[in-house]
N, C-alpha and C positions, 0 to 999 in steps of 0.2 A: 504493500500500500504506500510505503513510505524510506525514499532514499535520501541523503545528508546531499542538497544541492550546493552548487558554486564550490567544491573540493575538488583535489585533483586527482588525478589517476591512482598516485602516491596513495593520497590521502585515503582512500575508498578502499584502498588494497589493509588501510590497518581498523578501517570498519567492518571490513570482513575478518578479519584477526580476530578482532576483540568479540564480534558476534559469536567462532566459534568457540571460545575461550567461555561467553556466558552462558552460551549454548548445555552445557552440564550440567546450570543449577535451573530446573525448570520452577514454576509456579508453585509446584507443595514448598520445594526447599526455602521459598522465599515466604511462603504463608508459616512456615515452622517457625522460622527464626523469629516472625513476627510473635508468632505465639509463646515463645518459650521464651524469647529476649536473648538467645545466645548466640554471642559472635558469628557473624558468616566468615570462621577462617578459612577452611576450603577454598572458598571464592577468594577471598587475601591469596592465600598461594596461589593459584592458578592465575591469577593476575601479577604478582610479581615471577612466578617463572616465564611468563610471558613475556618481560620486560618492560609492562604497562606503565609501572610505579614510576620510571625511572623516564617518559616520553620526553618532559621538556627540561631534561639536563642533560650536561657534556657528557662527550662520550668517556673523557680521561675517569669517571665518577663511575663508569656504568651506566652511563644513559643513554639515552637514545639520541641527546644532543636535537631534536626538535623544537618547535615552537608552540606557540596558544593553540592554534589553529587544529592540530594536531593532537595536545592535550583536549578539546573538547570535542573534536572526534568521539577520543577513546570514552569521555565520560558522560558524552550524550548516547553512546550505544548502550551506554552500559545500563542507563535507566530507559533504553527503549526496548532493552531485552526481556524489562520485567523485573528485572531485580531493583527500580526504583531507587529512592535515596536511602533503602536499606543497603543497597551494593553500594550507592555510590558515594554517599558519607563513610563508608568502613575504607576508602583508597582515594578518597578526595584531598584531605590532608596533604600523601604523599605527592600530587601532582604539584602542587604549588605551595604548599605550605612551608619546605624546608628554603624557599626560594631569598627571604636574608640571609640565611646561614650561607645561602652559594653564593651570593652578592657580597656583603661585606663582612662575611668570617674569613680568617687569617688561612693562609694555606694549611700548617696543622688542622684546624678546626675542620676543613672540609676533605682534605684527605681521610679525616678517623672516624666522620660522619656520617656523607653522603653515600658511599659506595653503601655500607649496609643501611642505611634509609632505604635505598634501592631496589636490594633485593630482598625485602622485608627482614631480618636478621635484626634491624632492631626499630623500635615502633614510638615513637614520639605525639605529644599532645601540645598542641597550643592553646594558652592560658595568659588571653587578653582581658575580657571582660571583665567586669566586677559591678555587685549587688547595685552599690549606692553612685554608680558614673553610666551605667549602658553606654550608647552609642558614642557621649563626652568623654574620650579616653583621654584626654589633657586633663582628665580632673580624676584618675584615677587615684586611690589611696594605696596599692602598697609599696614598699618600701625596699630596698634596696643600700644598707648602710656601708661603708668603708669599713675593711678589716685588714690590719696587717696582709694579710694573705689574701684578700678578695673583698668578697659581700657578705651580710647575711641578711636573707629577704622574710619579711613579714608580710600576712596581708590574707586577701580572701581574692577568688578569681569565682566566676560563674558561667556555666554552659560550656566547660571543657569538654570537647569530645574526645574519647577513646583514652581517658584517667586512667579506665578500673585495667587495663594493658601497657600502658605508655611505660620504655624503660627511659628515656628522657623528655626532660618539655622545656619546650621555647615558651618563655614568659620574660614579658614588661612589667618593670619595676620606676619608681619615680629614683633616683638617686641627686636630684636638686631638688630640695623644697621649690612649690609653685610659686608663691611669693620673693623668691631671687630668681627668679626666671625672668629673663626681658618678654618670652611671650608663653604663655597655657603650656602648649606641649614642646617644649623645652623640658630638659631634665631629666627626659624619659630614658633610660638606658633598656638592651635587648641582650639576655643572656639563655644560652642554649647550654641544660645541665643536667645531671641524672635527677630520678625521679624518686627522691628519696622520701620511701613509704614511711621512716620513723620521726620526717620532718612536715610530710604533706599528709592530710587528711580528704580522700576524694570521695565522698558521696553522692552516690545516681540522684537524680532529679526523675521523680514518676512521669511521663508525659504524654502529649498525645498520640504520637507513630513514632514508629522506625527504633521500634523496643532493642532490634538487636543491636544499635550502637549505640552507647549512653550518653549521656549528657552530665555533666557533676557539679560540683560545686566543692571548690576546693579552699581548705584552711590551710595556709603555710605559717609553722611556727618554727624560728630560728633558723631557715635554711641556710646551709652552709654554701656557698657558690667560690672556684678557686678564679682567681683573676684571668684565665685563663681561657676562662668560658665566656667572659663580657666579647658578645657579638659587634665590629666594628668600635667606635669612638663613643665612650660613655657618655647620655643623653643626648643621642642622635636616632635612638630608639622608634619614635614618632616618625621619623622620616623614612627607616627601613620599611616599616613597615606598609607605609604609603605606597612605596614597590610595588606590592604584591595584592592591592585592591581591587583595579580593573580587572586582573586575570583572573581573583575568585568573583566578582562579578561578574563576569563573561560564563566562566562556566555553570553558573547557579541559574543564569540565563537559560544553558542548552541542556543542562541538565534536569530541568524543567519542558522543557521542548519536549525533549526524550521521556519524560513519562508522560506529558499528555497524547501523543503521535499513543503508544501504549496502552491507555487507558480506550481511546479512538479507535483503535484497532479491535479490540474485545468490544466496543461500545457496537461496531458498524455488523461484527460479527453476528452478535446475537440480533440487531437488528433484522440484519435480515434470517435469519432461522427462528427466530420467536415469530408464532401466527396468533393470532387475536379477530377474534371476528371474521373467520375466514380467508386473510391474506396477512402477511406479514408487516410487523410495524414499521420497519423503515420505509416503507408504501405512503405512511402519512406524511405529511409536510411538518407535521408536528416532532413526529422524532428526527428526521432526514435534515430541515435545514439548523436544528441546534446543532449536528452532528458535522453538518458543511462547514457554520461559521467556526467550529471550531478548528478547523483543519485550515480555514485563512489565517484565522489568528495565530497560529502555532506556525503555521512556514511565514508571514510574516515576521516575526518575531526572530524564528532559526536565521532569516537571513540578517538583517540587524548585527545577532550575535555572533555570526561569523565576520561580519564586515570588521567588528571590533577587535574579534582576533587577528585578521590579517594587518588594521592599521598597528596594532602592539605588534607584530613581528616586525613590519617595515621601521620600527622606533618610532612611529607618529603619533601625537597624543590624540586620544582614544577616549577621555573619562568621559565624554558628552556619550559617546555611544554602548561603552559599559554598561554605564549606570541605562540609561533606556534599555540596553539588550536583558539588563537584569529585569528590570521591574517589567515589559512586555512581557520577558520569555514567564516569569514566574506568574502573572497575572493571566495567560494563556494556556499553559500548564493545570494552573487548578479550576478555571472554565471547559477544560476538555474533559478533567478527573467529573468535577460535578454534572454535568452532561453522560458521561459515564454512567453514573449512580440513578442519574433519571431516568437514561435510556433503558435500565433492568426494571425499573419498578422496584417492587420490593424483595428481587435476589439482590437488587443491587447493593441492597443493608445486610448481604449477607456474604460472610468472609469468603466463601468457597468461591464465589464471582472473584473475588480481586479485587475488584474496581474502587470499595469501601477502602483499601488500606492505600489505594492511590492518592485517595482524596483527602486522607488523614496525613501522608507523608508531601503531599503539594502544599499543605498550608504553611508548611516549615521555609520553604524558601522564600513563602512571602514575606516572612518578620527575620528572617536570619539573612546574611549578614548586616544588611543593612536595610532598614522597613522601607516600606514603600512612598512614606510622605518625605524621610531625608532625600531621598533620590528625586522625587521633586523639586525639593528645594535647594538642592544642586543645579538641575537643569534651568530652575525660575532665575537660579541667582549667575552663574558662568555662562550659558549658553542665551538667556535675556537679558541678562542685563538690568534683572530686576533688584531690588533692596534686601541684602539679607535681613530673614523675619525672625532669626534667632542669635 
């Protein structure tokens, strides 16, 4: 029904890769882990022996040395196979996530790093967030204090994914009080360090989908960090990070795409094979053109999101179209899940359809990483020229 338009011969040769790669875990395996909440490690291996993990780093690392474009490939297949952002949050991280530590960590740090990043051999979480700042991370509170020998970090993070496994985490810490700071996010330092379970307390956050990757909330008391681990120039932190937004925008974009096209697919299926009154429901206008709009919305949207990857490979900036490719592709994404859920009636409330744990796992892209009125108010304020309203 549905192929990744504007890619190139290249490109389509690693969607068919990664297809059959996902191809092993069909729809129970994805409805288990829902149910039971346990790791889809299987699918972690079978995607890092693939060399997925590793698409848009250097080869000298173990990677694939590719670009955006490429990374959303691999992780728009990956939730159009059905494995949703129960697959794709458990290998998202690795696609872009370790991406300061490869930008401005010291050669040491990224030689004893990234290779097993790579090949999954070792599993990292990042631990930006926190309770009392959300999206304000110039106003973050934990702490980062000077020690003879390093840091030791204080503090509370929230929504860390993949804690309850992480053997290290990339976490910001303030190390200049805000108040000597010429401006808010100043200060901020970025240190990549092990995951020291006698100094961090990670506990799961109950929530609404995508049971098998957690989400935590984490208490750091007295962690010890060796100076050796401060990523780039202390309180330059803010600005690494900055790096690496477009690209997880971009992909939360196609990664959205890829489960609505999914949802559509099952949605158009049972359409036509459910009969009601004599002929089948996609017959009516009533199921068929929710089912159309939704398939404009959604390759509208995929292209957008690719345009953005290819201006980030060419080094052009990009944020006007990130952020859009985010908030269409996610806002199109959970229009095609809910359309979905309508189009069964009332199997569609039911697990064994699928289509319910689509529409529970598309609502997550809307409010993560960044909701949908900051992206707004991005676009109202750089792209119009309007007044910032906060």
């Amino acid at each position: 029904m549905h192929t990744i338009g504007a890619v190139s011969e290249d490109q389509m040769a690693i969607k068919d890769a990664v297809e059959r790669t996902c191809s092993q875990f069909d729809a129970d395996y994805w409805l288990n882990t829902d149910a039971t909440g346990n790791w889809p490690e299987a699918f972690c291996n079978a995607m890092a022996d693939g060399g997925w993990l590793g698409v848009a780093f250097p080869e000298e690392y173990g990677g694939s040395g590719l670009g955006l474009t490429e990374a959303a490939v691999v992780m728009q297949t990956v939730t159009r196979s059905g494995a949703g952002y129960s697959g794709a949050s458990a290998v998202h991280l690795n696609i872009f996530g370790p991406k300061p530590l490869e930008r401005f960590g010291n050669h040491e740090q990224k030689q004893e790093s990234l290779p097993k990043l790579i090949s999954g051999e070792e599993k990292m979480c990042f631990a930006v967030t926190e309770p009392n700042s959300g999206l304000d991370t110039a106003s973050l509170e934990t702490k980062a204090e000077r020690t003879n020998t390093g840091y030791v970090i204080n503090g509370r993070k929230i929504w860390t994914t993949g804690a309850q496994r992480a053997d290290k985490i990339l976490i910001i810490a303030r190390t200049t009080p805000k108040d000597q700071c010429a401006k808010p996010y100043h200060g901020l330092s970025l240190f990549y360090t092990d995951m020291d379970r006698g100094k961090i307390e990670a506990n799961p956050i109950p929530k609404m989908g995508r049971k098998a990757v957690e989400c935590n909330t984490l208490f750091i008391d007295n962690l010890e960090v060796p100076k050796e681990h401060l990523i780039g120039e202390e309180g330059a932190g803010f600005k690494y990070l900055l790096q690496g937004l477009n690209p997880e925008r971009v992909l939360f974009g196609v990664e959205s795409v890829g489960l609505g096209f999914a949802a559509l697919e099952r949605a158009t299926t049972y359409a036509n094979e459910r009969v009601v009154f004599g002929r089948p429901i996609g017959q009516n206008q009533g199921i068929a053109h929710p089912l159309a709009k939704a398939w404009a919305e959604l390759s509208a949207a995929e292209l957008l999101a690719y345009k953005a990857a290819s201006l980030y490979d060419a080094g052009q900036d990009c944020g006007a179209e990130a952020n859009a490719a985010k908030y269409l592709g996610t806002e199109a994404g959970f229009r095609a899940c809910e359309t979905a859920v309508l189009t069964h009636g009332g199997m569609g409330y039911a697990k064994e359809y699928h289509v319910e744990r689509y529409m529970r796992e598309a609502m997550l892209a809307r409010i993560a990483p960044v909701s949908r009125e900051m992206i707004l108010n991005f676009i109202a304020e750089r792209v119009l020229g309007l007044p910032k309203s906060y």
